[in-house]
N, C-alpha and C positions, 0 to 999 in steps of 0.2 A: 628457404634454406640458403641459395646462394646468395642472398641479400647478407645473411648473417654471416659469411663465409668472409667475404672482401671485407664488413665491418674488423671481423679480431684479424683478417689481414691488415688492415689499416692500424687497428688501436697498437697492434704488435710491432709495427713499425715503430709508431713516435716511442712506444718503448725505449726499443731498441737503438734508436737515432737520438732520443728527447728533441725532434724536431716537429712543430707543426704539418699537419697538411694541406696543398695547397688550393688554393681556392678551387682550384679545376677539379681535382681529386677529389675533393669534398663535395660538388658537383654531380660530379662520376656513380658517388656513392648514392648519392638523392636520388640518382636517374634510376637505377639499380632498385631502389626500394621501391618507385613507384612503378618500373614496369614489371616487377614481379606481384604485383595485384592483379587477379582476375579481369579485365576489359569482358563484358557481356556483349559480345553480336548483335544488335537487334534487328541490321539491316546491313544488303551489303554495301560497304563504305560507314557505316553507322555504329560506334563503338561507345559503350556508355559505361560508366562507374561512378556507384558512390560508395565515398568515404570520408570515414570519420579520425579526425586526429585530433591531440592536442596541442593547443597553438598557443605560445605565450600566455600557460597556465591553465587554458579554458578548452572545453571540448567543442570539437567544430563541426558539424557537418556540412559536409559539400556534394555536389551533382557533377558529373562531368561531363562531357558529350565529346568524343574523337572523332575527327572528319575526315575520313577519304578526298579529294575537291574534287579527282576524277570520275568518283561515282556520285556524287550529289553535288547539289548547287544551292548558292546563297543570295538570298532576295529581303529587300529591306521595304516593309508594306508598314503605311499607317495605318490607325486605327479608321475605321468606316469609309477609309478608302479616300478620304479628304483630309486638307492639312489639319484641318481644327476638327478637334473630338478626342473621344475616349474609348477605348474599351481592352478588354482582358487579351492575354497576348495569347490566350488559348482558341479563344473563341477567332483574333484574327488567321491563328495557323487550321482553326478548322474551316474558316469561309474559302482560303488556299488552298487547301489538299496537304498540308505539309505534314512530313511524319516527325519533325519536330521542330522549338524553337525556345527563343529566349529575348528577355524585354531587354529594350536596345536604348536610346535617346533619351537624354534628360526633357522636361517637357512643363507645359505651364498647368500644375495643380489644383484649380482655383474655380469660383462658380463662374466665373465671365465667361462672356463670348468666347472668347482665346484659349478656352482651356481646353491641350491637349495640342497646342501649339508646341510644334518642337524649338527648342531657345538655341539651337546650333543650326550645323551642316546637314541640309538633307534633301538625298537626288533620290529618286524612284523611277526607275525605269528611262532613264537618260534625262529627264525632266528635272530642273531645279525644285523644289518646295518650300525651301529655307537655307537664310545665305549662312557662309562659316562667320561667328561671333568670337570676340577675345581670342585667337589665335589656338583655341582649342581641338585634340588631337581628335580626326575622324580617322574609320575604316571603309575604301574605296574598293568596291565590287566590281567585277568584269566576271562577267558567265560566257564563257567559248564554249566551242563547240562543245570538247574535250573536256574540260576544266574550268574551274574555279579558280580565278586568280583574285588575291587581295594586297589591298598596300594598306600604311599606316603614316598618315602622316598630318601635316599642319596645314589647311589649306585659308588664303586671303580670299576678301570678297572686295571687289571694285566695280558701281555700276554708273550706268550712263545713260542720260536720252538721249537720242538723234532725232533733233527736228527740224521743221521747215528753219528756222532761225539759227541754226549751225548744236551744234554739239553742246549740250552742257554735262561736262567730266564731273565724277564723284557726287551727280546730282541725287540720282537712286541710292536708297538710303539699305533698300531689303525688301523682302516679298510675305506676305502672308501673314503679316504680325500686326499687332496695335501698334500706331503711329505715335511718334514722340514728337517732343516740339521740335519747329523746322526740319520736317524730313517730305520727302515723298517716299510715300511704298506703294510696292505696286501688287494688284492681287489677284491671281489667275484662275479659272478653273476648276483649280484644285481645290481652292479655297470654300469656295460652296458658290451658291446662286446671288446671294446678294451680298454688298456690303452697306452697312451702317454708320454714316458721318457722325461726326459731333459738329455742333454750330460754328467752328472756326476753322472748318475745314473744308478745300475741293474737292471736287472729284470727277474724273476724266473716264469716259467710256469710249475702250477704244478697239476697234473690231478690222482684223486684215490691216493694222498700223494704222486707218484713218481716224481718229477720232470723231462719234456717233452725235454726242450729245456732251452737255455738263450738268453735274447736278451737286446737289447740297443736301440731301437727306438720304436715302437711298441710292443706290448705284447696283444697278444689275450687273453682273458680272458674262461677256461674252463669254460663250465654249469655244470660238476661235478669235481669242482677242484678249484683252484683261481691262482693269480699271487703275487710275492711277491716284492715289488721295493724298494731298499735300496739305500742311500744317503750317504756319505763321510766315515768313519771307517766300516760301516759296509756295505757300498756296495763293498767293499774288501774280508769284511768276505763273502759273496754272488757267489764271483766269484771262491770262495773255494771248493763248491757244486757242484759235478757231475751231470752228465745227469744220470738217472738211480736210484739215492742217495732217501729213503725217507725221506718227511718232512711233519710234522704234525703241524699243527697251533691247540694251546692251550689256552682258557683264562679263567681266573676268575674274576667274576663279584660277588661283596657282598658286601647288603646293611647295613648301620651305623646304621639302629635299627630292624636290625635280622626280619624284616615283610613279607620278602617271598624272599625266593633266585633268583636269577635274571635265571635261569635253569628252574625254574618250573613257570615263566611268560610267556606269548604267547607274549601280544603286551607291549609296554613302549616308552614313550617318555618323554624328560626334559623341565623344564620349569624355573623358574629363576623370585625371589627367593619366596621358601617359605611364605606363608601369615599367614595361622595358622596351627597349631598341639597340637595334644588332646585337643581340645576345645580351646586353648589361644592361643593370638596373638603371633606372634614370624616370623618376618619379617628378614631373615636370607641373606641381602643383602651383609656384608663382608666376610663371609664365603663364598658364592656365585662366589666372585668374582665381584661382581658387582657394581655402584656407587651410591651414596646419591642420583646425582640428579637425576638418573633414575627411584627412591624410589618418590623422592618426586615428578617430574615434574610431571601436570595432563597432560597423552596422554588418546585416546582410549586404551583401556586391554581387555583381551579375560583371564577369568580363570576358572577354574574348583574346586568341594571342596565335598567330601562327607559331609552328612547331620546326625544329632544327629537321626533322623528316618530311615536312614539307604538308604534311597534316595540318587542321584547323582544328581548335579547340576551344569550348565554350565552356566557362564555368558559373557556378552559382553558390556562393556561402552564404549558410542560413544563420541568421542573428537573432537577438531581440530574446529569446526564452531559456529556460532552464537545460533544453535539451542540447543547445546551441549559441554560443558568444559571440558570434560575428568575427568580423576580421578587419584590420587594418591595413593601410594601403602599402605599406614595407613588409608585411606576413606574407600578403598575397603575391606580393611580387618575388619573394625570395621562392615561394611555392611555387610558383609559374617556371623559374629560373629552373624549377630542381628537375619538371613534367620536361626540361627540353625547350622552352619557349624562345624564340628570337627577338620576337617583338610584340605587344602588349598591351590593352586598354583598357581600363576601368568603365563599365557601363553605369545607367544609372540603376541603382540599389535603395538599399532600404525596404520600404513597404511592397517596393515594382520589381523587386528582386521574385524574376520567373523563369523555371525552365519546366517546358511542354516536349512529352515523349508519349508517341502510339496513343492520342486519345484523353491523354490527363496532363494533369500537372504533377511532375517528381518532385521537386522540391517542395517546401515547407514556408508559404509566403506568410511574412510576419502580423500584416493587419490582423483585425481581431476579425475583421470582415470576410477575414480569407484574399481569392488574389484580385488585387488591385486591378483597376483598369487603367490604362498607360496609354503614349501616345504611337508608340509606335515597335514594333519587334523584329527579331533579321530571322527568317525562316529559312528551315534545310527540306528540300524535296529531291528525291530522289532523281535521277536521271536515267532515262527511257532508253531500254538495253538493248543493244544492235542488233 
């Protein structure tokens, strides 16, 4: 009812004036209709609603998740707990303990090795897993004691070796990916036990920075060390490296609006593109790298946005069916605007479009298969009461 109240105050106005209202006002209004919706409790810090509207013609349903940051925390896990793999973001929030979550990173889809390679930014646990690509927007984690702190921003990737033969700058190409011509990458840990050459390629085994061995088909991967495999000029440069020789894998990571350096983040993952920042819309799809009609086409979307109350909020619109048209990336954004958001990111959606609450999946993921298995999710777990 007071939702309807300020409406015929408002309509009564331009009546009265015949003058428009202003963007803020019109705002004011949106704020008004959606906090007078029910928010369900399910936890303390933990506030969930869904709903359904109609959005440029078509009816939508959406999930929503509100976050306390002071009572829960936010952690970004891959799938099997290694860079490459797959699986469901339910099953990863159940091997966690988490009381809920939602699929995060765009990722490589495909039967090869690499699938379920995240194709952006992504730290776990202070740990790099994959470098930022195309200048596209991630969400930067810090879990204090206290709180939950996030940023949003652009971050670069620049890596380096340090060896006995001095420094080669911009050598390191990225970590954890299938190699392109003339690069070296390099693959830690995370990556799994072994990697697998192709005949035009080195590959450097190197444990506590000395280098073990070299090999050309195989490469085991140290747990305290990584492997390095280079491709056309500089798998040359590779074969130049002694057994014995150190080398140090170097990189800088630094974000385009100075909001926390990528060293003092635990978790991060990218998202693509941008929806809003400092309160306004700013839908950052060519810089991204990304296309129009991926902006415009309605799919299911899975994003994230800090809130003007300093809340975090996760959403998820269902697409693809009769019950549900998806949404496009100016709908969502103008929605987000209306919820109170500051700032804003499209996750990846479509078929991976998942949100996990107490034990299931709430939404409605579009394959015929049901939910997809993804490369990676940001989960909420509660925090351990004084």
């Amino acid at each position: 009812m007071l939702f309807r109240y300020y409406l015929s105050v408002a309509l009564s106005r331009i009546q009265r004036t015949g003058r428009p209202l202003t963007q803020a006002v019109l705002t004011c209004i949106l704020c008004i209709s959606i906090s007078g919706q029910e928010w369900k409790t399910v936890h303390d810090g933990v506030e969930y609603a869904e709903v359904t509207r109609e959005i440029s013609g078509l009816k939508v349903n959406m999930n929503l998740l509100r976050l306390d940051l002071t009572k829960v925390r936010l952690d970004v896990h891959h799938a099997l707990d290694k860079a490459i793999g797959l699986e469901t973001t339910s099953s990863i929030a159940k091997r966690k303990g988490a009381v809920a979550a939602i699929n995060s990173g765009f990722f490589r889809l495909d039967k090869s090795e690499f699938a379920g390679d995240n194709v952006g930014f992504l730290m776990i646990d202070d740990y790099l897993w994959s470098e930022p690509t195309m200048e596209r927007v991630a969400i930067g984690i810090v879990n204090r004691r206290n709180r939950t702190e996030v940023f949003f921003d652009r971050w670069d990737f620049a890596g380096y070796l340090r060896l006995k033969s001095g420094d080669r700058p911009d050598f390191l190409k990225g970590l954890n990916r299938e190699i392109k011509n003339d690069e070296v990458i390099a693959f830690t840990s995370t990556f799994g036990p072994l990697v697998h050459l192709k005949v035009d390629q080195v590959g450097l085994v190197v444990h506590k920075n000395r280098v073990l061995r070299r090999c050309t088909e195989d490469c085991e991967v140290p747990v305290k060390g990584f492997v390095l495999v280079g491709s056309g000029e500089r798998a040359n440069y590779l074969r130049q490296v002694k057994t014995g020789d150190r080398v140090e894998l170097v990189w800088d990571i630094r974000g385009e609006n100075n909001t926390q350096p990528a060293y003092k983040l635990q978790d991060a993952v990218a998202g693509v593109p941008q929806l809003i920042k400092d309160g306004k819309i700013d839908i950052t799809w060519e810089q991204e790298k990304t296309t129009k009609a991926f902006v415009e086409t309605r799919h299911p979307r899975s994003a994230v946005a800090k809130l003007r109350d300093g809340k975090f909020l996760m959403i998820t619109v269902d697409g693809r069916s009769e019950s549900s048209g998806g949404i496009g990336l100016q709908d969502l954004a103008e929605y987000l605007l209306g919820l109170g958001a500051t700032d804003a990111m499209n996750l990846d959606g479509g078929g991976s479009t998942t949100m996990f609450l107490d034990g299931r999946v709430v939404n409605h993921p579009s394959d015929k298969e049901g939910e997809r298995k993804v490369g990676d999710a940001i989960l909420v777990t509660l925090r351990k009461k004084k």
